[in-house]
N, C-alpha and C positions, 0 to 999 in steps of 0.2 A: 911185553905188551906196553903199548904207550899208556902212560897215563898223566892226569891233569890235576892241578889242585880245584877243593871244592870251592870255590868263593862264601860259601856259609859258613862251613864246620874247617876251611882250610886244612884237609887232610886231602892225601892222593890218592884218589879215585881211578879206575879206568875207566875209559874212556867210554866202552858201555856203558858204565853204571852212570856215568858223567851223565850221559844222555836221557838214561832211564830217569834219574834223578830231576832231570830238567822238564821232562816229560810228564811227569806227576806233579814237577811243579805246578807247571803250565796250566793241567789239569783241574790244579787245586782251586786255584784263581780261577778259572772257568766258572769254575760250581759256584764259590763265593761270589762271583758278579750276577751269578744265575741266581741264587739266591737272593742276596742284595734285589732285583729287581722284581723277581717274586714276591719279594715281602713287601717291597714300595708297590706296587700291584695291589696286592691282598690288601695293606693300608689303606689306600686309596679307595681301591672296593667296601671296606668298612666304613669308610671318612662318609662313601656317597650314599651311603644307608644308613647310615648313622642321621645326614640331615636328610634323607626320604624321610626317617623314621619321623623327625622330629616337625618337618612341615607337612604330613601328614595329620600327625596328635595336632599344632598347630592348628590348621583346618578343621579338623575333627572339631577341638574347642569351639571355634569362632561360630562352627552351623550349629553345634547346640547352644551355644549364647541365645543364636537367632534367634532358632527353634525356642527358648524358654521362653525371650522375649514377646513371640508371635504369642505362645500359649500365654503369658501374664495379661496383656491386652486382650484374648477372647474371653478368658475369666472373666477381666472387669467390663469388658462389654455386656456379657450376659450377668453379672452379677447386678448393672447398672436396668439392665432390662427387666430382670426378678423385681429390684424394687420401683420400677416403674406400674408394674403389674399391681405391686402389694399396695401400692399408695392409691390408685387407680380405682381397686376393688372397697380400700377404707374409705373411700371419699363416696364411694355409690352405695354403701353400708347407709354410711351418715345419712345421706341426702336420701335415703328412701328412710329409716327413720324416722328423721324430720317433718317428711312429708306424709307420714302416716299417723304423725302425734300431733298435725296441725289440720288434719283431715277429721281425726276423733274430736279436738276441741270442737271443730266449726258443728262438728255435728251433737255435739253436746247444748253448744249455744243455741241452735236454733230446736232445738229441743223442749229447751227453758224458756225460750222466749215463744215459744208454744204455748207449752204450759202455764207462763205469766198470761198469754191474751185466754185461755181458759177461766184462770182462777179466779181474772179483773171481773168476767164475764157472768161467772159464779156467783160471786162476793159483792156483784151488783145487784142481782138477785135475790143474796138473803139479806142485803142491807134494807129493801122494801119491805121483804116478810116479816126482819126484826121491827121494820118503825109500825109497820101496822098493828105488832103484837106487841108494844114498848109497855102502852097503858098500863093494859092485862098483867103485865108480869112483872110491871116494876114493884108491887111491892113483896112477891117473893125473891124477885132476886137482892131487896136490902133486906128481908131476912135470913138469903144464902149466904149473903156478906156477912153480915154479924156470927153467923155459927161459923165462917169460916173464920175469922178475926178470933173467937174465944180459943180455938185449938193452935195448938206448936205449928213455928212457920216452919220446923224441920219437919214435922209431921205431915204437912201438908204438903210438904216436897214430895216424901218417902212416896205416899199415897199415889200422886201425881205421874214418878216416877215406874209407879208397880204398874199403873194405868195404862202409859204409854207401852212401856214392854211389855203388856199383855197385847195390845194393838197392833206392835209390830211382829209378835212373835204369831197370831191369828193371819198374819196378813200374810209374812216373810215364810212358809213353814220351810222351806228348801237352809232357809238359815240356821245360825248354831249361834244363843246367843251364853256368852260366857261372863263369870264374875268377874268385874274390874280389881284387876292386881292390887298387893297391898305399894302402897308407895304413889298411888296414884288417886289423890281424895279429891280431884274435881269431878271427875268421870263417874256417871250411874250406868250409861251402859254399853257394854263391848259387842256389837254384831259382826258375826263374821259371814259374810255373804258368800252363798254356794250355789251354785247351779243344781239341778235336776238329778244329775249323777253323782252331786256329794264334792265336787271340782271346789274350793275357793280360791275364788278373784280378789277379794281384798277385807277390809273391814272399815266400820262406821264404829265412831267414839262420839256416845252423847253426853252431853251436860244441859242439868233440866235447871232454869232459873226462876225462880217466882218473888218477885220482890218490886218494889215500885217505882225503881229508877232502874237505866239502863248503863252497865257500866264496863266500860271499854277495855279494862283490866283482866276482864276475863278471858278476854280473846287469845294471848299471847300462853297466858297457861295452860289453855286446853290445847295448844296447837304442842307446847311440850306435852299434855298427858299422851297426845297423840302419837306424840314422837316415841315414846316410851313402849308401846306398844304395837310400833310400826304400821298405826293403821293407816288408810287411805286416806279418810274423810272424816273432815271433825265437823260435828252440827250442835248448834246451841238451841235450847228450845225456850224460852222467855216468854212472860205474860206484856213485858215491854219494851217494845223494838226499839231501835234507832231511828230520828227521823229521815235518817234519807234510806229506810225498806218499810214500806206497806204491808207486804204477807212473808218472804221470803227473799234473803242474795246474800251475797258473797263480799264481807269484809276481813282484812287483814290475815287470807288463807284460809277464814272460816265461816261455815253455812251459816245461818242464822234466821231463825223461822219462830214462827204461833205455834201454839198449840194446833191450834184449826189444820193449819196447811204443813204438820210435822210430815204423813203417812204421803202426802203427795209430794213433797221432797224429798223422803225416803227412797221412794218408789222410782224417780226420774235417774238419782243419783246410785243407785243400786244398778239398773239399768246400764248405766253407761259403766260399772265399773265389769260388767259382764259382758261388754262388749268390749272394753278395753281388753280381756284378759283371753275373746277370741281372739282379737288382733295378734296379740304378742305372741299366743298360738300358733297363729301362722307363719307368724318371724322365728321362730324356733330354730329351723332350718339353716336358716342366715347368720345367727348364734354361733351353730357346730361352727361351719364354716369361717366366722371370726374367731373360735377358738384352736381352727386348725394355724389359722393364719399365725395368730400371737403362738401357740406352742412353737411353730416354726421358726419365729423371732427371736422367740426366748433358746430354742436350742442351739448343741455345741457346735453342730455342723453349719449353723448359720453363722455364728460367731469365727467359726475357723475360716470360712468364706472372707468374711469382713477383713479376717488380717491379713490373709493371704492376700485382699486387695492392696489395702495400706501398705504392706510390704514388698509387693510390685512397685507402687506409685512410689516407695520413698527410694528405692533402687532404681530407678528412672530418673529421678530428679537428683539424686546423687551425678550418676550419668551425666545429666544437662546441664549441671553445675559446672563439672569438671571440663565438658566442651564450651563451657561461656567463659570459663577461661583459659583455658587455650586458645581461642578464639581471638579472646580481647589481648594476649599476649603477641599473636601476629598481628593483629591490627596495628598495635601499638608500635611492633618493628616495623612494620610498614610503614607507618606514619612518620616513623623518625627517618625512615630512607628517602622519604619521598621530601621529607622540610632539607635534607642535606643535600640534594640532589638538586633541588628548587632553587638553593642558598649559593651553591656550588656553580650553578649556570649563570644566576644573577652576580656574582665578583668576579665572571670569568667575562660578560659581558659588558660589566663597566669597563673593566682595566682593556679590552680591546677597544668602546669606544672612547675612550681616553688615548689611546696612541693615533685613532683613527681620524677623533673628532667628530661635528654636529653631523659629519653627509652620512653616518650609519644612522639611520634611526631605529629607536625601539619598540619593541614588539608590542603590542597592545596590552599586554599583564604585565610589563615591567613599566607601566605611565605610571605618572602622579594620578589619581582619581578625582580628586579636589583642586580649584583652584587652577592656577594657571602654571606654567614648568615657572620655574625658581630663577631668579636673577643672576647677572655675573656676580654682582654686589653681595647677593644674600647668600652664594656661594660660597663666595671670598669673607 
C-alpha cells in the first residue's frame, strides 16, 4: 500500500488515513472558525445590550431627574400659595378686630358723652336747689363737719366705703362683689360684673379717697392693684377732683369720679364691659379658626413642607451655580478665540499691506478712531 509521512507527527501513514487525517483536520478548523465567529457574534450581541442596558438606565435617570424636578417646583408653588392664603386670612383676622375694637370705643364715647350732656344738665339743676336751700342748711351742715372732723379719717373711709358697696351691690344684684386680696392695700372694692345668667365679662377695682388735696400718685398704684387682680377698670372715688374733671373722666388709665356721679359711672362702664364681652362672643368662632391656623404652623407636617421647600431651592441653586459656571468657562473660551482670531487677521493684514502699500485700504475696525492716520515722521 502506498504510504506518506505525516507532516505533524512524521510517521508513515497510508494514504487513507493521510487523507482521513487531513479531513478532520480541515474539519477541526472549520469548527474553530465557526466558533471563533460565534463568540465574536454572541460578544457583540452582549456588547449592544449591554449599552441598550445602560442608555436605557441612562434615560430612565435623566426623566426621573425631570420628573423630581417638575414635582419640587409644584410643592413650592403650592406651598407658596398655602402661605399666601395663611397670611391673607391673618391679615383679615387683624383688620376685622381692629375694626371691631375701634367700633366698641366710638361707641363707648358717644355714650359718655351722653351721659356728660345728662349729668351737666342734672348738676345744673341741683346747683339752683342747693343755692336756694344754702341758708337753711348751712348751719347744719358745719355741725356735720365738725362731728365729722372729731371721728378717725380711716374711720370715715371704712364707713364711706361700706356705703358705696352697699349702693353698688342694691344696684348691680346680677354682680359678685369679692374681698380685695391680701397684697393689695389700696383697693376697697373688687366687682366682678355678670350678666343675668351668671356670664362674667370683667371686673371694676375701687379705691375710695377722702382727704383735701388731690394727689396724682394714686393713679399709677391702683392701676397696679388693678393689674394684680386682672381687672378691667380701675375707678377712683375722691371728695376732690382734679381741676381739669367736674363730675367724672379718664386720667392716666383711670376713672376718676364724686361721690355723687360714682353709681352713674358705674353703670355706663359696666355696660360697655357687657357689651364688650358680647362682642368677643361672637368672635369666638374666628378664634377656633386662628387656633387651627397656628396649630397648623406649629405642626411637624408643616415644618417637613418648609424643608422640603428649602431643600428643593438649595438643590436648584446648587444646579445654577454649577451651569453659571460652565457657562462663564465657554464664554471665557470663546472670548479668548475670538481676541486670537481678531489679533491673527489684524498682523496678517498689516504685513500684506505693507508689501502692497497705501492703494489697499483698510477696513473700517482696523482705522485709528481718534485723530488723524499718523505721519511718515511719527512712524519712522
Amino acid at each position: 500500500m502506498n504510504r506518506i509521512k505525516c507532516p505533524h507527527c512524521g510517521k508513515q501513514v497510508e494514504i487513507s488515513e493521510a487523507i482521513k487525517h487531513q479531513v478532520e483536520e480541515s474539519v477541526r478548523t472549520e469548527e474553530k472558525e465557526k466558533s471563533r465567529l460565534e463568540i465574536e457574534k454572541l460578544k457583540k450581541e452582549i456588547e449592544e445590550k449591554i449599552k441598550k442596558r445602560l442608555k436605557d438606565d441612562l434615560e430612565f435617570k435623566m426623566k426621573n431627574s425631570e420628573n423630581e424636578l417638575d414635582e419640587a417646583k409644584k410643592r413650592n408653588k403650592e406651598l407658596q400659595e398655602q402661605l399666601l392664603e395663611l397670611n391673607k386670612t391673618l391679615r383679615e383676622i387683624k383688620d376685622s378686630s381692629d375694626r371691631q375694637e375701634l367700633e366698641n370705643q366710638r361707641k363707648l364715647n358717644e355714650e359718655l358723652e351722653k351721659m356728660r350732656e345728662d349729668v351737666g344738665k342734672t348738676a345744673k339743676l341741683k346747683e339752683l336747689e342747693l343755692e336756694k336751700k344754702l341758708s337753711d342748711t348751712q348751719k347744719a351742715l358745719e355741725d356735720a363737719q365738725r362731728k365729722s372732723r372729731q371721728g378717725s379719717q380711716q374711720l370715715q373711709g371704712e364707713v364711706m366705703e361700706l356705703n358705696l358697696e352697699e349702693q353698688l351691690k342694691a344696684t348691680f344684684s346680677y354682680d359678685e362683689f369679692s374681698p380685695v386680696p391680701k397684697g393689695i392695700e389700696g383697693a376697697d372694692i373688687w366687682q366682678k360684673v355678670r350678666n343675668k345668667h351668671g356670664q362674667e365679662a370683667g371686673s371694676i377695682v375701687w379705691e375710695i379717697k377722702r382727704t383735701k388735696a388731690f394727689s396724682k400718685s394714686w393713679l399709677p398704684k391702683l392701676r397696679e392693684d388693678c393689674r394684680k387682680v386682672n381687672g378691667s377698670i380701675a375707678i377712683l372715688v375722691t371728695d376732690v377732683l382734679p381741676d381739669n374733671i367736674d363730675f367724672f373722666g379718664r386720667e392716666a388709665g383711670v376713672w376718676i369720679s364724686s361721690f355723687e356721679q360714682a353709681l352713674v359711672l358705674a353703670n355706663v362702664l359696666r355696660d360697655s364691659l357687657l357689651q364688650l364681652a358680647i362682642a368677643k362672643s361672637s368672635a369666638s368662632h374666628k378664634d377656633e379658626h386662628l387656633q387651627e391656623i397656628y396649630e397648623y404652623i406649629t405642626s411637624e407636617a408643616f415644618r417637613h413642607k418648609i424643608e422640603a421647600h428649602f431643600e428643593s431651592v438649595k438643590t436648584l441653586r446648587v444646579d445654577l451655580d454649577s451651569e453659571k459656571r460652565a457657562m462663564e468657562r465657554i464664554w471665557k473660551k470663546r472670548e479668548v478665540e475670538i481676541q486670537r482670531l481678531d489679533r491673527s487677521m489684524s498682523q496678517m493684514f498689516g504685513e500684506i499691506q505693507g508689501v502692497v502699500g497705501p492703494q489697499l485700504e483698510a477696513p473700517k475696525n482696523l482705522e485709528i478712531e481718534a485723530g488723524d492716520e499718523p505721519k511718515q515722521e511719527e512712524i519712522l
